[in-house]
C-alpha positions as CSV (number, residue, x, y, z in Angstrom):
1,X,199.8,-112.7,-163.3
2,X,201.5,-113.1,-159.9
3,X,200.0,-114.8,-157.4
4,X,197.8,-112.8,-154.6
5,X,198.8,-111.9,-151.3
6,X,197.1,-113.4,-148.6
7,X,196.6,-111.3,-145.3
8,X,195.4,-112.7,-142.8
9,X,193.8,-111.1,-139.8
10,X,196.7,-111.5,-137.3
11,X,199.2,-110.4,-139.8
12,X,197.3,-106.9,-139.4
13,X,197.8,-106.9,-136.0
14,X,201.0,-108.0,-135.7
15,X,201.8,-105.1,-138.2
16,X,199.9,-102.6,-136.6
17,X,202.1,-103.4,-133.4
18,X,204.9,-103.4,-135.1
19,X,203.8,-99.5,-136.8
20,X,203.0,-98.5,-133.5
21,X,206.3,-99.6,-131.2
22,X,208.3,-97.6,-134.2
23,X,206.8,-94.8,-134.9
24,X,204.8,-94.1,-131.9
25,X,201.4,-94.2,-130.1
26,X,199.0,-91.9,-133.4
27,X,201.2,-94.1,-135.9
28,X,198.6,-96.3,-136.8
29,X,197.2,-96.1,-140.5
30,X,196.1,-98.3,-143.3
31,X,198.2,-97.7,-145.6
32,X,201.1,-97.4,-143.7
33,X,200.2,-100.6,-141.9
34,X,199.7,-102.0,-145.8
35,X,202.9,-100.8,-146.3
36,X,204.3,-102.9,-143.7
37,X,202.6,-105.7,-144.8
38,X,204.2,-105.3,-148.8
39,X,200.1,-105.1,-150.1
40,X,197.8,-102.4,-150.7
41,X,195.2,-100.9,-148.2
42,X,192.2,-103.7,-149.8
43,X,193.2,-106.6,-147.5
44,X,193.0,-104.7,-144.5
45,X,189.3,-103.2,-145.4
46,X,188.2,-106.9,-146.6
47,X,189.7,-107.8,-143.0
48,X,187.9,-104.9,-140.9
49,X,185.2,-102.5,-142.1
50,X,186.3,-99.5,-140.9
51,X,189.3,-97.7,-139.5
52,X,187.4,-97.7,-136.3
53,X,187.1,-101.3,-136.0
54,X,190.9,-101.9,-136.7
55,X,191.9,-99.5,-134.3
56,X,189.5,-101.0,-131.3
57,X,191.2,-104.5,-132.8
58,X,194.6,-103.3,-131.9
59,X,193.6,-102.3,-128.5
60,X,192.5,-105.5,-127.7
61,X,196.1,-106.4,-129.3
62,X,197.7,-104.4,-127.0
63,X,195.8,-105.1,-124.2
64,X,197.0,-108.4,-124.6
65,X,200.3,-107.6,-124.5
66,X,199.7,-105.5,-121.3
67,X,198.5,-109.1,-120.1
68,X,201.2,-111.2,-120.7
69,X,203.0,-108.3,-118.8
70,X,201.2,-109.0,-115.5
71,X,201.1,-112.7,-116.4
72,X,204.5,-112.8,-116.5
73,X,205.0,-110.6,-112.7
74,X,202.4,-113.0,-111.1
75,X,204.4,-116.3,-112.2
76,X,207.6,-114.7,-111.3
77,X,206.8,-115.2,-107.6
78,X,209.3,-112.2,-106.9
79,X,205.9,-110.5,-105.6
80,X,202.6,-110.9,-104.2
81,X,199.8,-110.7,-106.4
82,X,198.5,-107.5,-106.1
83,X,201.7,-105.9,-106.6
84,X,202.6,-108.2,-109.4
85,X,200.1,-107.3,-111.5
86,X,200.6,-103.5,-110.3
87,X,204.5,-104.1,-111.2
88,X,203.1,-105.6,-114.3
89,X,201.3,-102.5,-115.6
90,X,204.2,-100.1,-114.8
91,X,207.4,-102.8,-116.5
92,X,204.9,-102.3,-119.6
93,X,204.7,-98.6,-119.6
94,X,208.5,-98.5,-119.4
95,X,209.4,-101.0,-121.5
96,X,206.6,-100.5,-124.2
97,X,205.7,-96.9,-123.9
98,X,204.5,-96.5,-127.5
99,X,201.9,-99.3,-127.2
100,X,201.5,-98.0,-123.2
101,X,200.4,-94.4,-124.9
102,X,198.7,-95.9,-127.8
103,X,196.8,-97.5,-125.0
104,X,196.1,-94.8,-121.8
105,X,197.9,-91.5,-123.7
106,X,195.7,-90.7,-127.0
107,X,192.9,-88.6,-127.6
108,X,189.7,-89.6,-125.4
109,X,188.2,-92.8,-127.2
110,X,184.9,-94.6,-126.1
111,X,185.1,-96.7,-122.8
112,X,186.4,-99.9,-123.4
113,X,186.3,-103.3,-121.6
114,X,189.6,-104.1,-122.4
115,X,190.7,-104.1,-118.3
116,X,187.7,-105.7,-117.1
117,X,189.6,-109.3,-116.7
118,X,192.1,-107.2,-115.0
119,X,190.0,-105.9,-112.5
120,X,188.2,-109.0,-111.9
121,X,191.6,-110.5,-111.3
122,X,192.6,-107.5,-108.8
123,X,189.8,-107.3,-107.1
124,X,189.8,-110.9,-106.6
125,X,193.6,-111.0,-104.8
126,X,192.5,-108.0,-102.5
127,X,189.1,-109.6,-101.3
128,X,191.0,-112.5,-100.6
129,X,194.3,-110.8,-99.3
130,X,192.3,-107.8,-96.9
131,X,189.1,-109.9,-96.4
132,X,187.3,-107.3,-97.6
133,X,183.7,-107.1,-99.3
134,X,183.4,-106.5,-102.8
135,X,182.4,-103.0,-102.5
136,X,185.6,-102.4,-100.3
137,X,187.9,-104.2,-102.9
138,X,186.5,-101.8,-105.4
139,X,187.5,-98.9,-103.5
140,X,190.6,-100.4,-102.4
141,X,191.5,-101.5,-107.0
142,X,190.5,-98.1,-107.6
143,X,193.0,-96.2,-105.3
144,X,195.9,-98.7,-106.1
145,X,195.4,-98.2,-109.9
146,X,195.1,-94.3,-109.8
147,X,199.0,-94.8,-108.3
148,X,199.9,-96.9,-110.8
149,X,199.0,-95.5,-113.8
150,X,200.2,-92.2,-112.6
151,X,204.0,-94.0,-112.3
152,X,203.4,-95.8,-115.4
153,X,202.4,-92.7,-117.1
154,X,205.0,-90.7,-116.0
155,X,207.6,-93.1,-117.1
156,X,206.1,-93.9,-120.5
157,X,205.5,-89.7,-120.9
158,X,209.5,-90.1,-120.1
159,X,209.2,-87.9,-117.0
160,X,210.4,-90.2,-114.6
161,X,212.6,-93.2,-114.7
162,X,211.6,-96.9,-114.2
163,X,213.8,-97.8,-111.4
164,X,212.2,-101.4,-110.3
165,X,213.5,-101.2,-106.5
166,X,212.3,-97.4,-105.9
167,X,209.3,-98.5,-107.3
168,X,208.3,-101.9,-105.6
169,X,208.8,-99.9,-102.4
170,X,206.9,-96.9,-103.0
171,X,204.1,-99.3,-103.8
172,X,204.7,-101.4,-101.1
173,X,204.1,-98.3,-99.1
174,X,201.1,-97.0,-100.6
175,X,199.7,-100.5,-100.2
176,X,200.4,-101.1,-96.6
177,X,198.8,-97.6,-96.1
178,X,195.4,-99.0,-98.0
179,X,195.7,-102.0,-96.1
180,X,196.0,-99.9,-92.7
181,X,192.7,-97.4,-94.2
182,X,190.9,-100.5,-94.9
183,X,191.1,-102.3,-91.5
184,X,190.0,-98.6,-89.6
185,X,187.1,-98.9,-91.7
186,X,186.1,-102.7,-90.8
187,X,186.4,-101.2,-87.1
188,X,184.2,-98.3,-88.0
189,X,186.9,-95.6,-87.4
């Protein structure tokens, strides 16, 4: 009798990455996964219970590749941190789009935490770089990220190309115009 396949968790995952940069963003299936993995569909369920778990698994996956993304902007020094990690977010969407859509560009799915470090990171360069309150940062992350994922989006929907200078100005520009809203409201404008 030959020997059994061991699978181990990150094996999965890796797979299911793999699956999903291929074939595209609603790819992702056991058995193709299984397939990928030369073992049958029992390794994965021994792994995760359900379909549901794996899949909210390899969001976190991909999350974490969006983060080494933005890691990789913000140690680049090329730009400040804000619109590093904003740079980040949209070099991902163009040069992952099948794990960006897997991601942002399915069906609705439950709210997820997966950006909450993000944010907390964000929100912390802004209070520090506008000297702003936390409720002002917030407002401030919100409007930033609405502009970037709508770039992001439209490059990773393949509506728009990803042209890194266009787009480090354009969001230069939008952030100097937050920066100029935020300091009318400090003086109650």
């Amino acid at each position: 009798m030959p020997a059994k396949k061991i699978v181990h968790r990150q094996d999965v995952l890796n797979a299911a990455l793999d699956l999903i940069r291929e074939k595209g963003e609603n790819a992702l299936s056991a058995r193709d996964i299984a397939t990928m993995l030369n073992c049958s569909t029992q390794p994965l369920y021994s792994i995760f219970k359900n379909m549901g778990e794996l899949d909210d698994a390899v969001r976190q996956a991909v999350a974490g590749v969006l983060d080494e993304y933005m890691e990789r902007e913000l140690k680049s020094g090329k730009y400040k941190a804000n619109k590093a990690i904003g740079m980040g977010y949209i070099r991902f969407a163009a040069e992952e789009k099948n794990l960006y859509r897997f991601l942002y560009m399915r069906k609705p799915h439950e709210k997820s935490d997966i950006n909450v470090d993000m944010t907390k990171k964000s929100m912390g360069f802004i209070k520090e770089r506008n000297g702003i309150d936390d409720a002002a940062a917030a407002d401030y992350f919100v409007e930033i990220w609405i502009f970037c994922h709508g770039i992001a989006s439209m490059i990773a929907a393949e509506i728009l190309e990803f042209n890194e200078e266009r787009i480090a100005e354009i969001t230069t520009d939008v952030a100097e115009g937050l920066d100029l809203r935020q300091k009318t409201k400090k003086k109650g404008v």
